[in-house]
C-alpha positions in Angstrom: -24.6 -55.5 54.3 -22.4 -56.1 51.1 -23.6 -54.1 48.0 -22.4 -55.8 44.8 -22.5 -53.8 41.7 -23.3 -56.2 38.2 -22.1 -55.2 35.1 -23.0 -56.2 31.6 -21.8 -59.7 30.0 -19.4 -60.8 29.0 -18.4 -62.1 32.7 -14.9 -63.5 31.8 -12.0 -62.9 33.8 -8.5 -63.5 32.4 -5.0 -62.1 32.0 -6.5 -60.1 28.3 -7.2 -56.6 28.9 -8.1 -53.6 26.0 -4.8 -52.5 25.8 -3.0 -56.1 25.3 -5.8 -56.9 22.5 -5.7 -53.4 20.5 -1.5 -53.9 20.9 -1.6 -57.0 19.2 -4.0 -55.9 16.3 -1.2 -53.2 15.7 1.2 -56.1 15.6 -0.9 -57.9 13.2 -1.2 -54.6 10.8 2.6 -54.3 10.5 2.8 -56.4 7.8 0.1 -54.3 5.5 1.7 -50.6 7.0 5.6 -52.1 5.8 4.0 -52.6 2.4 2.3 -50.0 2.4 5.1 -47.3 2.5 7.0 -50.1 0.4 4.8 -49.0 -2.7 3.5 -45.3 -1.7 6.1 -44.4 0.2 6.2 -41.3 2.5 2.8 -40.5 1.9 1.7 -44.0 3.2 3.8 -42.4 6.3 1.9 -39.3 6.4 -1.6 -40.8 5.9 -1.1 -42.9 9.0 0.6 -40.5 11.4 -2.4 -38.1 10.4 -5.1 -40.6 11.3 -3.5 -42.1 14.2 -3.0 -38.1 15.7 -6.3 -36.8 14.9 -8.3 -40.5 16.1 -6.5 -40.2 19.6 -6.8 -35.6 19.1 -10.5 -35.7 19.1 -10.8 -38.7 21.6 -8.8 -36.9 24.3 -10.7 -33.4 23.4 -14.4 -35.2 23.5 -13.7 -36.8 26.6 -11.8 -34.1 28.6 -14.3 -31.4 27.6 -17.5 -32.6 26.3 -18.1 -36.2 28.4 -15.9 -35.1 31.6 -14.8 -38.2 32.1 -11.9 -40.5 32.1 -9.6 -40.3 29.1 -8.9 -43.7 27.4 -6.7 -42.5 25.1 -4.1 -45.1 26.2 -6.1 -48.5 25.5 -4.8 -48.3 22.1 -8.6 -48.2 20.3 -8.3 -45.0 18.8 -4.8 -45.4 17.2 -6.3 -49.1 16.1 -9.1 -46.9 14.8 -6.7 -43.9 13.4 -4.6 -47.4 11.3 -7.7 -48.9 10.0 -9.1 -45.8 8.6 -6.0 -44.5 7.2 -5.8 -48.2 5.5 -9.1 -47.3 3.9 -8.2 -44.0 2.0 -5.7 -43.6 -1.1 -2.0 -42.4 0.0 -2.9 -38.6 -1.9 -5.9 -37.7 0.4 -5.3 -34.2 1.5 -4.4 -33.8 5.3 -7.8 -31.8 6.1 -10.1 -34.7 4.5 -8.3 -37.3 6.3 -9.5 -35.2 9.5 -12.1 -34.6 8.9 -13.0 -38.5 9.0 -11.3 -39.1 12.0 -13.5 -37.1 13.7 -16.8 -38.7 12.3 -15.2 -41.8 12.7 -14.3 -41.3 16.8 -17.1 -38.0 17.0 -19.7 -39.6 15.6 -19.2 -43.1 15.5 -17.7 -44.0 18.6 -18.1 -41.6 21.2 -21.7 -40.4 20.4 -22.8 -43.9 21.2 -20.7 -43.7 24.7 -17.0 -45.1 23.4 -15.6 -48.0 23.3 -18.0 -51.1 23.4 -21.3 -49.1 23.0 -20.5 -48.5 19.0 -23.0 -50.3 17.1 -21.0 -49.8 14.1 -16.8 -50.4 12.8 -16.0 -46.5 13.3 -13.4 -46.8 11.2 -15.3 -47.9 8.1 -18.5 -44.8 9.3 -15.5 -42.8 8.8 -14.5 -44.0 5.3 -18.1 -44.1 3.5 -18.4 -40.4 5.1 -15.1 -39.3 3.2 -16.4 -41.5 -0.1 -19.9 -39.9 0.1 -18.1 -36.8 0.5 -15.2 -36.5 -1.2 -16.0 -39.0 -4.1 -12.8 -37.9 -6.7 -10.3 -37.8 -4.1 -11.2 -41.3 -2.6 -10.9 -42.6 -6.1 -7.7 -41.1 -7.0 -5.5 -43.9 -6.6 -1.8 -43.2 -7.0 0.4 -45.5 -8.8 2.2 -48.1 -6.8 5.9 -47.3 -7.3 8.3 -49.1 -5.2 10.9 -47.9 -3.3 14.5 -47.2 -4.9 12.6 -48.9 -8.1 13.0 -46.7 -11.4 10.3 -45.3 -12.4 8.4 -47.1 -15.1 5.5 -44.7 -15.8 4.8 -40.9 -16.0 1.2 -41.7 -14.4 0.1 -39.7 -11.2 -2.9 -41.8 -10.4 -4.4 -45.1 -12.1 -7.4 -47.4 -11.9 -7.4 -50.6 -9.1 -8.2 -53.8 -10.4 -11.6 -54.2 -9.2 -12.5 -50.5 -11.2 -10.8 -52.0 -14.2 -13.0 -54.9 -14.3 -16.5 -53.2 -14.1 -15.2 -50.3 -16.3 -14.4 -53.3 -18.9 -17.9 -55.1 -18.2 -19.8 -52.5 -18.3 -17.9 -50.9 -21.9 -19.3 -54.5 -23.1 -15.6 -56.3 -23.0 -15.5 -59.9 -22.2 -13.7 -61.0 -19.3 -10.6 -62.5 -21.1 -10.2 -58.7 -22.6 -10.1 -56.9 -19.3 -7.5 -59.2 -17.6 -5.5 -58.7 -20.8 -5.2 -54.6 -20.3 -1.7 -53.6 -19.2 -3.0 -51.6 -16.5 -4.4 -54.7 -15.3 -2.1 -56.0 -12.2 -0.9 -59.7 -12.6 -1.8 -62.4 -10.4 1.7 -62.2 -8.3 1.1 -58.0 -8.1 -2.5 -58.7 -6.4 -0.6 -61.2 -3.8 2.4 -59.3 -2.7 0.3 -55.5 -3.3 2.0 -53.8 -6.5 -1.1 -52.0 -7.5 -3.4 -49.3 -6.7 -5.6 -49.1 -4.4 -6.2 -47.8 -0.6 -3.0 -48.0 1.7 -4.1 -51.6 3.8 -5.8 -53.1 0.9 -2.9 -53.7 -1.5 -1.3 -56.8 -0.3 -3.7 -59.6 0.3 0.0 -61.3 1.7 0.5 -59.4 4.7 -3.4 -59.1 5.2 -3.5 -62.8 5.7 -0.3 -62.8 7.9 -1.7 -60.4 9.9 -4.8 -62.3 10.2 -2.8 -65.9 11.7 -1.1 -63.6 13.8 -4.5 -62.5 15.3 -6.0 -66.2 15.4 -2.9 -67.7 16.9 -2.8 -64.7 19.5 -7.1 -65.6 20.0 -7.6 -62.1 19.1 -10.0 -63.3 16.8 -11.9 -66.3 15.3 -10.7 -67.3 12.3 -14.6 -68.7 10.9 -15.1 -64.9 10.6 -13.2 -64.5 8.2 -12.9 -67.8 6.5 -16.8 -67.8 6.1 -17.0 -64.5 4.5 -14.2 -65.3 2.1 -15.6 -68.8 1.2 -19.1 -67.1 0.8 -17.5 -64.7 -1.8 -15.6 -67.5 -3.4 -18.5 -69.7 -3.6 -21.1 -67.7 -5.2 -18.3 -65.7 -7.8 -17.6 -68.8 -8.6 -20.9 -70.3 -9.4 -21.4 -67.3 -12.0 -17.6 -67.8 -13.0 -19.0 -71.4 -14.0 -22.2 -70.1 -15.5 -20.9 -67.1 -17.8 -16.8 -67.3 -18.0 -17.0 -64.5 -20.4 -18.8 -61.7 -18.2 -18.3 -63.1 -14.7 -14.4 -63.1 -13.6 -12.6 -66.2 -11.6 -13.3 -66.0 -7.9 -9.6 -65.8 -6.8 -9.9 -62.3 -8.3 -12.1 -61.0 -5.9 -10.5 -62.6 -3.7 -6.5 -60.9 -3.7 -8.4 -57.3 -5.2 -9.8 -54.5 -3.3 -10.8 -54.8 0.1 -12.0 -58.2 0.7 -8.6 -59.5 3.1 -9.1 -56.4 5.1 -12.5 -56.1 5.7 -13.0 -59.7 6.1 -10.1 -60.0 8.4 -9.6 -56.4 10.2 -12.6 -54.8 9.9 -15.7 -57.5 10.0 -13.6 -59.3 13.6 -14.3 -56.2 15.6 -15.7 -57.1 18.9 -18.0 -54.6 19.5 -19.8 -54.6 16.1 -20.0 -58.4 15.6 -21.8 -61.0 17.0 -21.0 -62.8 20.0 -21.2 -66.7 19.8 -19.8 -68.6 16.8 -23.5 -69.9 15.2 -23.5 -65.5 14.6 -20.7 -65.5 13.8 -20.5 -67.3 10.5 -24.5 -66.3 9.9 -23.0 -62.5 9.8 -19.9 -63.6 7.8 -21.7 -65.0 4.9 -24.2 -62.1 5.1 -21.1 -59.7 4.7 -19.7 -62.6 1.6 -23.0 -62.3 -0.2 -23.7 -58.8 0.0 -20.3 -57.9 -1.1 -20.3 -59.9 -4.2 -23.9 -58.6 -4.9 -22.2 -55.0 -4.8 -19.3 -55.8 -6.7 -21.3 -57.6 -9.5 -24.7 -55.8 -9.8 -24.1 -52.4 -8.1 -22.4 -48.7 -8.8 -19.3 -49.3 -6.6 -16.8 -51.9 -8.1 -16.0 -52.5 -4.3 -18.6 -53.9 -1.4 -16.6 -54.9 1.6 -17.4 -51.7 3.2 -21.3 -51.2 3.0 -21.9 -54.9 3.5 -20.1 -54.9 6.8 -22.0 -51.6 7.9 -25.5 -53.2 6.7 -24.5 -56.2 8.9 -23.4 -54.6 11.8 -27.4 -53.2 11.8 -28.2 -56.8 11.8 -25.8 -57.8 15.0 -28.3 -57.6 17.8 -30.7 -59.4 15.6 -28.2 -62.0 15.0 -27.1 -62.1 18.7 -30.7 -62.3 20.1 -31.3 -65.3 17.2 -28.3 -66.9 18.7 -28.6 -67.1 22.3 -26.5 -69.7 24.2 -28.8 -72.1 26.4 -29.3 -71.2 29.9 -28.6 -73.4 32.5 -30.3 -74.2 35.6 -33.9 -75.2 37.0 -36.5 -73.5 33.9 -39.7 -73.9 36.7 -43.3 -74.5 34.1 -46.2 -72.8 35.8 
């Protein structure tokens, strides 16, 4: 008698494995790490090789010795996880901080649930609001972006992002037309291409996006993700634009400053975290738009990406079990 052994859905067979997927997200985040060391330079270098080592260092260890079981170290989902967090943290964070996240972010938010596909939550992103929580003046320290071979223009060390220029100005009782008129305040063309501070893969909203086709093309992931949490923070930022021009900022602001391309496009598409079917899908992407621009307008952080994706990743089996796709076959009434 055959015994057949049934594992949980998804029951799709096809030439995809992990390793192809997580290889092509690294191809995707070329563009953002190129511009990355293009405007922090070898420190950009250094934040990444850190991450990436100490993601796949404490992946190996907690495997080997604490699960005793295989080592996946290979599939390419802590190194994806290692990029992402390191595109999450300013180009200055000391070495030790930086580790110490990587291990929350594989420690305690991907193998404590049971690795890869049992995370409830982007590990990468646990692993940031731990360092933020915990280290709150070195995650704001954001060095000025100085490109490479470029003279330098400034005797500044560190400098305000956009987004933090903004609510400092609203909240110091400056109209909007005054804040976008500071000289610290990048142009339109600086938030596009990423000449300005800010953490390493947030900068250039231009590689972000390429990045993001890449992915789509490649049916990495589904680009109404993305598109529905962008169009959910352009909609309503832009209803208050309409309302108040004077205290509320243009929507294609929030749109190329802070973390809004990389969240929406690297960190809010993870598999594991985000609903299945496509109805969930765009449910949980304008759940991530609105709560993002509630953050970024009303609350103490002038960036939201981050905790809105977190608070809807709590919502994902909610979302999943709302969503169910019909079942087919005989349904017999009693």
């Amino acid at each position: 008698m055959a015994l057949f052994t049934v594992s949980g859905s998804p029951h799709v067979h096809g030439e995809e494995n992990v390793q192809k997927i997580m290889l092509t997200v690294i191809y995707a985040m070329v563009p953002a790490m190129a511009v990355s060391v293009w405007f922090f330079g070898l420190d950009a270098l250094r934040v990444m090789l850190i991450s990436v080592a100490s993601c796949m260092f404490f992946e190996w260890v907690i495997q080997k010795y604490l699960l005793k079981g295989s080592v996946t170290i290979t599939d390419g989902s802590a190194a994806v996880a290692g990029i992402l967090l390191a595109f999450n943290v300013p180009a200055n964070l000391p070495a030790w901080m930086l580790i110490a996240g990587a291990l929350v972010t594989i420690g305690v938010a991907k193998m404590s649930f049971g690795g890869l596909g049992k995370n409830p939550f982007n590990p990468a992103l646990v692993g940031r609001v731990f360092m933020l929580i915990s280290f709150p003046v070195q995650m704001t320290s954001w060095p000025v972006a100085k490109p490479l071979f470029a003279p330098a223009i400034t005797d500044a060390i560190t400098g305000p992002t956009a987004l933090g220029l903004l609510k400092e100005g609203i909240d110091a009782g400056k109209t909007v037309e005054q804040v976008l008129a500071d000289p610290q305040m990048p142009q339109y063309l600086d938030r596009l291409i990423g000449n300005m501070g800010g953490s390493l893969g947030e900068i250039s909203a231009l590689a972000l996006i390429l990045g993001g086709i890449y992915m789509v093309i490649r049916k990495v992931i589904d680009w109404q993700l993305p598109v529905s949490i962008i169009m959910t923070v352009f909609v309503i930022a832009g209803i208050f634009h309409l309302i108040d021009p004077s205290h509320y900022v243009n929507p294609d602001f929030h749109l190329f400053s802070g973390g809004l391309m990389l969240g929406a496009i690297f960190m809010a598409t993870d598999m594991v975290s985000s609903p299945m079917n496509m109805s969930g899908k765009v449910i949980y992407g304008i759940g991530i738009g609105l709560l993002t621009i509630i953050i970024r307008l009303w609350g103490a952080y002038p960036e939201g990406i981050s905790f809105a994706i977190l608070i809807m990743n709590a919502f994902t089996p909610l979302i999943n079990n709302a969503f169910k796709p019909k079942r087919f076959g005989l349904v017999v009434r009693k």
